[in-house]
C-alpha positions as CSV (number, residue, x, y, z in Angstrom):
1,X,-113.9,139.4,186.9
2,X,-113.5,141.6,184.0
3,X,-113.2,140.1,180.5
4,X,-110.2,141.4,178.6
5,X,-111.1,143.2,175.6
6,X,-108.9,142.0,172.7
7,X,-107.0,144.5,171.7
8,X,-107.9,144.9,167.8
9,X,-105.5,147.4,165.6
10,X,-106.7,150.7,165.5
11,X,-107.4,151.9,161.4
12,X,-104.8,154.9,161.4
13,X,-105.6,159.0,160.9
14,X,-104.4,158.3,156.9
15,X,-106.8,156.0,156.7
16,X,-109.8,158.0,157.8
17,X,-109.0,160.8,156.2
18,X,-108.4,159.0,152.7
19,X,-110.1,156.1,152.4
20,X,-109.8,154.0,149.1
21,X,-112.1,155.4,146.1
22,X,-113.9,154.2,143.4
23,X,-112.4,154.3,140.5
24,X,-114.3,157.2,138.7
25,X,-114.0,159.4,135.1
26,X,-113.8,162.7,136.5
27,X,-112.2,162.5,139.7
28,X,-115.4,162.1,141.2
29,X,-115.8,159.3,144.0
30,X,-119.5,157.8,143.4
31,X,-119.8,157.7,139.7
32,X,-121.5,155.0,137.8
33,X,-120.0,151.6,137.3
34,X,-118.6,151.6,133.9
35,X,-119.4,148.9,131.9
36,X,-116.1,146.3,131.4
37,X,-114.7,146.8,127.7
38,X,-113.8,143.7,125.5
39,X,-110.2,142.8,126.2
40,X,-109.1,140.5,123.1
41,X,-106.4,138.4,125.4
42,X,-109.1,137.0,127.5
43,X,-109.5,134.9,123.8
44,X,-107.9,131.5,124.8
45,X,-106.7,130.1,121.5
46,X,-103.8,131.7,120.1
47,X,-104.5,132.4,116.8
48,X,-107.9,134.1,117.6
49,X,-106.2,136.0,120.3
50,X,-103.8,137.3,117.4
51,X,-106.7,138.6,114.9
52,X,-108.9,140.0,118.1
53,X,-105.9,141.9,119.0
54,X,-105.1,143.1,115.4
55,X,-108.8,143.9,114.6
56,X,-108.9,146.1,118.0
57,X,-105.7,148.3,116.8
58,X,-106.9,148.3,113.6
59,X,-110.1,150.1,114.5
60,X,-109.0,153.0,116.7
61,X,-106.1,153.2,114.0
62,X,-107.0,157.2,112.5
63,X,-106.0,157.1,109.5
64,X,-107.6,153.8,108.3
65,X,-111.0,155.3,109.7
66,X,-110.4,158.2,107.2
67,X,-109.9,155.6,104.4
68,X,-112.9,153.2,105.7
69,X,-115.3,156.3,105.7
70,X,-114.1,157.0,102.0
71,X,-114.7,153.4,101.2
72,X,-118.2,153.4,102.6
73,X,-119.4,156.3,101.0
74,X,-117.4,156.7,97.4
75,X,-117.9,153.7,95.0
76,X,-115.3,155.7,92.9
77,X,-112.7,155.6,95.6
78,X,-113.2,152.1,96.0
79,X,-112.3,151.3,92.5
80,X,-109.7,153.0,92.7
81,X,-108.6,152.2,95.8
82,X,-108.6,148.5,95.3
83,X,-106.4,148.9,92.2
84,X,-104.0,150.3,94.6
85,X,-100.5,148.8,96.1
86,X,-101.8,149.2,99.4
87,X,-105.0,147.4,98.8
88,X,-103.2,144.0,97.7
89,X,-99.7,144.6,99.7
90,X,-99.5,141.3,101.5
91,X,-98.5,142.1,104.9
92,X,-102.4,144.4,104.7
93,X,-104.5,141.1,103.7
94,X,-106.5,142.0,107.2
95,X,-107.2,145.8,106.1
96,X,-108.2,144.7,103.2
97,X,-110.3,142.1,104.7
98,X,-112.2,145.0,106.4
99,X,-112.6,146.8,104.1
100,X,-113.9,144.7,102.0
101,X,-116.7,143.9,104.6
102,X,-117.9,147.3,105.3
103,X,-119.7,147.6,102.2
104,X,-123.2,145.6,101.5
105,X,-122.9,142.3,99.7
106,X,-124.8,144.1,96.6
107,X,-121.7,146.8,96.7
108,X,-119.2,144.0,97.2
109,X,-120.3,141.7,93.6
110,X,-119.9,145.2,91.9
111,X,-116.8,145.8,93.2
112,X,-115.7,142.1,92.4
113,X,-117.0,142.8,89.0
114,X,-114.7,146.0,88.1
115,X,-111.7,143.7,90.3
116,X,-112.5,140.8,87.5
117,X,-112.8,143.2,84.4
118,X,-109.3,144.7,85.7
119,X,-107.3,141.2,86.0
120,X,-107.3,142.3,89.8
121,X,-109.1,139.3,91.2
122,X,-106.8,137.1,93.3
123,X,-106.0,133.7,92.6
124,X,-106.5,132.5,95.8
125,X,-110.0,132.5,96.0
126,X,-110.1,132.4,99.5
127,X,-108.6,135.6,99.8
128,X,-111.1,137.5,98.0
129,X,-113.3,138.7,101.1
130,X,-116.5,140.2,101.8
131,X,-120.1,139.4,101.7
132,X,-120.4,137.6,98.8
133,X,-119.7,133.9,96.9
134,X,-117.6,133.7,94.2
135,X,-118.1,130.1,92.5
136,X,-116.0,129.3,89.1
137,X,-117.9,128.6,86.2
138,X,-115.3,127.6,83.6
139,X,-112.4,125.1,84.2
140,X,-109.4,126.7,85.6
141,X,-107.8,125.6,82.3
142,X,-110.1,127.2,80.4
143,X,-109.9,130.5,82.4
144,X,-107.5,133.4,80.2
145,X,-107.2,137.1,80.9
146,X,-110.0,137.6,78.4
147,X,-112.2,135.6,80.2
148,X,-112.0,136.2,83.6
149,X,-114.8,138.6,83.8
150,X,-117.0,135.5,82.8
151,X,-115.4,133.2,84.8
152,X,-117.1,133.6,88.3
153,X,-120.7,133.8,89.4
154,X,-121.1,136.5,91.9
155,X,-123.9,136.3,94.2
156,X,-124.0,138.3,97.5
157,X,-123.6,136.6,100.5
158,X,-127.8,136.6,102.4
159,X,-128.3,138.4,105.4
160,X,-124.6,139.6,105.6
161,X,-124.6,142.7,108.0
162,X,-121.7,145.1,107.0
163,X,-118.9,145.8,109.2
164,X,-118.6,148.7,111.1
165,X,-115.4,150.2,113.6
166,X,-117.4,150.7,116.4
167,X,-118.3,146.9,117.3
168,X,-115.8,145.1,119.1
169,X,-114.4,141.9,117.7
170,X,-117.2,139.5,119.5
171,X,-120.2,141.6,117.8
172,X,-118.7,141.3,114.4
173,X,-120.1,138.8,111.9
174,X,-118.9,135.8,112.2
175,X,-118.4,135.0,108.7
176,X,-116.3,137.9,108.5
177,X,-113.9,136.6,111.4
178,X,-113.4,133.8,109.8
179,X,-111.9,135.3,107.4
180,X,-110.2,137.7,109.1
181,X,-108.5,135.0,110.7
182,X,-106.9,133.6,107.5
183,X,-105.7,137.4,106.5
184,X,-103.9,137.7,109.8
185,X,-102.3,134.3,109.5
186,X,-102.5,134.2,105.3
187,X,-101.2,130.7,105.8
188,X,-97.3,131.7,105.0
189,X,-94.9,130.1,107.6
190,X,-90.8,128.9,107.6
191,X,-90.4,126.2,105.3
192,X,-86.7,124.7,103.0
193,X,-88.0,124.3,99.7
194,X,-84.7,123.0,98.0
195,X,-85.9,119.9,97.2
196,X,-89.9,120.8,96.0
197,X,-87.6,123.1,93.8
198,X,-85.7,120.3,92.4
199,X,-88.5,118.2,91.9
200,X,-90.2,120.7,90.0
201,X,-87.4,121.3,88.0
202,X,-86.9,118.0,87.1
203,X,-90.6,117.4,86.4
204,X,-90.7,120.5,84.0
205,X,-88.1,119.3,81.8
206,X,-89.8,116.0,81.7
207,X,-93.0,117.0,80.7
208,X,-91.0,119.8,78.3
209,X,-89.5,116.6,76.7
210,X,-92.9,114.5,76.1
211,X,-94.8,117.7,74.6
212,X,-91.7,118.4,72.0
213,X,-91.4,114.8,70.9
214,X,-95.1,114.3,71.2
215,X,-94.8,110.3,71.9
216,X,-97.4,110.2,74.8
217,X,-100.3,111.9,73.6
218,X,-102.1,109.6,76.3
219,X,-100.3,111.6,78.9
220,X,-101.2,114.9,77.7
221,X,-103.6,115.9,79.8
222,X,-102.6,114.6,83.1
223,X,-99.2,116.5,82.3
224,X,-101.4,119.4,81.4
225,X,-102.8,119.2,84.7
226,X,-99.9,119.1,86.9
227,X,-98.3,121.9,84.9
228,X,-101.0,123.9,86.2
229,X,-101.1,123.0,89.3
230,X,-97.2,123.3,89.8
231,X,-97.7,127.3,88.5
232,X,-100.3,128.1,91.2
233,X,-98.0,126.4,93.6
234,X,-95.1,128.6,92.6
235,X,-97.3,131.5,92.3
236,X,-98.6,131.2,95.9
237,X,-95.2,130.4,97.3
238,X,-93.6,133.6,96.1
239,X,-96.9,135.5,97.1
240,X,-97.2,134.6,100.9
241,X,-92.7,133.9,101.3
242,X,-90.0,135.4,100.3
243,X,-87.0,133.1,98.4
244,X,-83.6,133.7,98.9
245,X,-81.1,131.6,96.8
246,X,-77.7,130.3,99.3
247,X,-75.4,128.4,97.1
248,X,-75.1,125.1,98.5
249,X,-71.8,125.1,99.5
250,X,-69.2,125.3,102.2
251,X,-68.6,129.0,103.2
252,X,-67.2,130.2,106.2
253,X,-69.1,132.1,109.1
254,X,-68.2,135.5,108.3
255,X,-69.7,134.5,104.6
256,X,-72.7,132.8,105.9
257,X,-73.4,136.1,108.0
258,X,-73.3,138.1,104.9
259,X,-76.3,136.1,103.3
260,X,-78.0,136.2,107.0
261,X,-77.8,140.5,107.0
262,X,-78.7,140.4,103.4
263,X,-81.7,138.3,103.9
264,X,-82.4,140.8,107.0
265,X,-81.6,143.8,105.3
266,X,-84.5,142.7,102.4
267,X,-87.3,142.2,104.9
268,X,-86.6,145.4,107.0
269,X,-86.7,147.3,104.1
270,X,-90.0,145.2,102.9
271,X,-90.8,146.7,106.6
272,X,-91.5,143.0,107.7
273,X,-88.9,143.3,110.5
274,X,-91.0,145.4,113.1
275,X,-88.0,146.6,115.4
276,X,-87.5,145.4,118.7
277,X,-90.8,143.9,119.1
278,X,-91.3,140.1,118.5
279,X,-93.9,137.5,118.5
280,X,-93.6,137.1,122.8
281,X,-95.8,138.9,125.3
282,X,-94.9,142.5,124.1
283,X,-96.4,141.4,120.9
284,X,-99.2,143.7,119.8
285,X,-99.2,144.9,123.5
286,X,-99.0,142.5,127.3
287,X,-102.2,142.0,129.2
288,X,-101.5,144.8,131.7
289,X,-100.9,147.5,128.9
290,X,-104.4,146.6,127.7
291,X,-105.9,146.4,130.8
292,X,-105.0,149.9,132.0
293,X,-105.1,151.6,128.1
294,X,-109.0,150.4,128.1
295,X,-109.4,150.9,131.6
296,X,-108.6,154.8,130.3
297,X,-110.3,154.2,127.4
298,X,-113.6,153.3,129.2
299,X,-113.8,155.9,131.7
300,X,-112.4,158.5,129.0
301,X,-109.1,159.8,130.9
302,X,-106.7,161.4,129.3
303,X,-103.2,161.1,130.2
304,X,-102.1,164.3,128.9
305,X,-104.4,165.2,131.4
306,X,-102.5,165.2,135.2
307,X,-105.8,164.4,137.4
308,X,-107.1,161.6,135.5
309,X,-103.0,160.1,135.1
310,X,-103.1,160.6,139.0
311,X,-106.6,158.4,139.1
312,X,-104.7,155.9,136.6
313,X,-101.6,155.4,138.8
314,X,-103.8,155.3,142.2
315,X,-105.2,152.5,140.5
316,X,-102.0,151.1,139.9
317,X,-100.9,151.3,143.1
318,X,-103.5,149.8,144.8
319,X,-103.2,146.7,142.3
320,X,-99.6,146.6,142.4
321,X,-100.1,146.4,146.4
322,X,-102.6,143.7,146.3
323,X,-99.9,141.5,143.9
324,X,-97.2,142.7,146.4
325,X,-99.4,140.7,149.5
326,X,-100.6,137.9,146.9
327,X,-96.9,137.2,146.0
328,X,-97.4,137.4,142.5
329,X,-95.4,140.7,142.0
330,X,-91.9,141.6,141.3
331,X,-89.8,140.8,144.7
332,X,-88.7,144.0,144.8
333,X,-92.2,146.0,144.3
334,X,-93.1,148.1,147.5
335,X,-96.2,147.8,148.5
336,X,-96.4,151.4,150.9
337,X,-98.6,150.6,153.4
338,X,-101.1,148.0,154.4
339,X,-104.4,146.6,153.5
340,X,-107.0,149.3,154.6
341,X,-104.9,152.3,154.2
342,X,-104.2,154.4,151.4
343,X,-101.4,154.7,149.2
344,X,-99.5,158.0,149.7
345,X,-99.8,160.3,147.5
346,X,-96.2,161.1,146.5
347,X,-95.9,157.6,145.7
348,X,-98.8,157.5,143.1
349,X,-97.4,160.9,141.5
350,X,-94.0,159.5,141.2
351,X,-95.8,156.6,139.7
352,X,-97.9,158.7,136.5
353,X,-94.7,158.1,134.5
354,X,-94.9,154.1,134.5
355,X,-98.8,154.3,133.8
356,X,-97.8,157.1,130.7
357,X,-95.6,154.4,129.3
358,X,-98.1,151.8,129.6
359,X,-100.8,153.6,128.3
360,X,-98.3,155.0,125.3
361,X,-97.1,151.4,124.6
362,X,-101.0,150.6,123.1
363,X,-101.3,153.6,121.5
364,X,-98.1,153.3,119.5
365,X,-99.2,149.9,118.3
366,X,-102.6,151.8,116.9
367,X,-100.9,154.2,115.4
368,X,-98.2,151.5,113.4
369,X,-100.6,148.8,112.8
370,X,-101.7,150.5,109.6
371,X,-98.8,152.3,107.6
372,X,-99.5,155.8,106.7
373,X,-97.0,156.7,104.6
374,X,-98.2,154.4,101.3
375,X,-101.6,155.2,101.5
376,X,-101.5,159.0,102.2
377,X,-100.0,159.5,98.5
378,X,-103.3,157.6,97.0
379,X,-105.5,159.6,99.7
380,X,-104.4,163.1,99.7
381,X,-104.0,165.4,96.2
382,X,-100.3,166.6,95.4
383,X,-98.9,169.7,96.2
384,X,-98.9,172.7,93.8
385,X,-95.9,173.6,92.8
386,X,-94.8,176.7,93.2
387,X,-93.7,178.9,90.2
388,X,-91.1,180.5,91.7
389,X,-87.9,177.8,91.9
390,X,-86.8,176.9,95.2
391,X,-89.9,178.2,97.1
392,X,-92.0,175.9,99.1
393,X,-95.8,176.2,97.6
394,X,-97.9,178.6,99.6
């Protein structure tokens, strides 16, 4: 007797003719493996996730290269520049913080120095960043503004390696992501402070009342020290928040809603309010719009460029696919074909456009991470005008 053959499915003429490629730079279909980039979401704790993915726009951002190259090479630009709005606007503590680390530890103490002569040293010590170690060598009631050149000993920080773009957040130093951390975060968050207001309120006229009638000279300098402590806490609560004043009274909605667009109005034009983006999975870009942006990145396709946004979307598609069967796609993804076959290719050039917008989504977030528009007026010289009245210069 004959044994029947089981009758195995035949691979189909598509799928001779085009089997899957490797994903490749050039269209080609045996390149070289490229090497996997760093993807800062693979960082499992959230608020290292948040700087690794603000340090990664912040180094492909253009225009802040321009200003880090000036900062490395000029030490006049960098007096100058740290004197600047933009240098110690509090929504850029993490620029700031990388710049400030892109210079030796030697560069950074003189820096500090013509900061200190200037009255431009922060308060917060812990925001001063760079290589170096700042420690306080009066009393902070003994430090004035005529004093606080003198008040610190600056040191350099040993065997700090400066900072450069190139180096992904893992091979940066780790002092320096430390700190980086804390500028991302700058320990600000939602709080009511009615009643700390209150208390301070009532504490001030107290110790107002014992200093004019002088009947407690015993509690002198504890009240001296309170006093000071209460200013740097009001000093770093209008630094890192913004205080609105509601009256505490009943009002009704529509009135309520005024003070609500009010309070929005002031942070969008502060340009804290970043549009239609919030703090969810869109937030600095999703996992997939990184994935494919350094996926281009790495293998150096351009998506202006229609061959290597067809390689992109073939890509896609074959992922998409491999969801689809996995059932971790949308429901109503199509897959086009089966395992072992090729996608076809009208489907992957209808599909160009959804890897475009992907792609455009990251590099939108480069470009806005770092604001151009302040910095460009400290940067660039002005215009000449012209002599003639309204001509535009030559």
């Amino acid at each position: 007797m004959k044994r029947n053959k089981i009758n195995a499915p035949k691979p189909s003429r598509r799928a001779k003719a085009h089997p899957p490629a490797k994903i490749s730079s050039g269209g080609e279909k045996n390149d070289a493996p490229v090497s996997k980039p760093y993807d800062p979401n693979s960082e499992k704790e959230q608020r290292i996730q948040t700087a690794a993915l603000h340090y990664e726009l912040l180094r492909r951002n253009a225009e802040f290269k321009e200003v880090a190259a000036r900062w490395i090479a000029d030490p006049k630009f960098r007096i100058g520049y740290a004197a600047s709005n933009d240098y110690r606007h509090p929504q850029l503590h993490f620029a700031r913080c990388a710049l400030d680390w892109m210079i030796s530890g030697k560069e950074r103490v003189e820096l500090a120095g013509a900061q200190l002569a200037a009255g431009q040293w922060f308060h917060d010590n812990r925001f001063n960043f760079g290589p170096l170690i700042a420690a306080q060598s009066f009393h902070d009631l003994d430090v004035s503004v005529k004093n606080l050149a003198d008040s610190f000993s600056l040191q350099p920080l040993p065997a700090a390696t400066p900072l450069r773009l190139d180096r992904s957040w893992p091979d940066t130093p780790g002092a320096f992501r430390n700190q980086y951390i804390l500028a991302v975060h700058d320990g600000g968050e939602f709080q009511v402070v009615t009643n700390h207001m209150h208390d301070a309120g009532v504490y001030l006229r107290w110790a107002a009342h014992r200093i004019y009638k002088n009947d407690a000279p015993e509690k002198l300098p504890e009240i001296i020290q309170r006093l000071r402590g209460l200013g740097q806490y009001l000093h770093d609560l209008a630094e890192f928040q913004n205080i609105f004043a509601v009256p505490n009274a009943y009002c009704p909605p529509g009135k309520f809603n005024e003070y609500l667009d009010a309070i929005r109005t002031h942070c969008s034009e502060a340009g804290q309010v970043v549009g239609k983006y919030s703090p969810h999975a869109s937030w600095l870009g999703t996992r997939d719009q990184w994935r494919f942006f350094l996926m281009a990145e790495a293998h150096g396709w351009d998506i202006k460029n229609p061959q290597h946004l067809y390689q992109m979307a073939r890509v896609y598609s074959e992922e998409l696919r491999q969801r689809r069967y996995d059932r971790t796609a949308r429901m109503d993804a199509k897959q086009h074909g089966f395992k072992g076959t090729a996608v076809p290719s009208k489907v992957i050039t209808a599909r160009r456009s959804t890897v475009r917008k992907v792609v455009t989504a990251i590099q939108e977030w480069i470009a806005n991470i770092y604001p151009t528009e302040r910095w460009m007026k400290f940067t660039r010289p002005p215009a000449k005008k012209s002599p003639v009245k309204n001509l535009p210069p030559s």
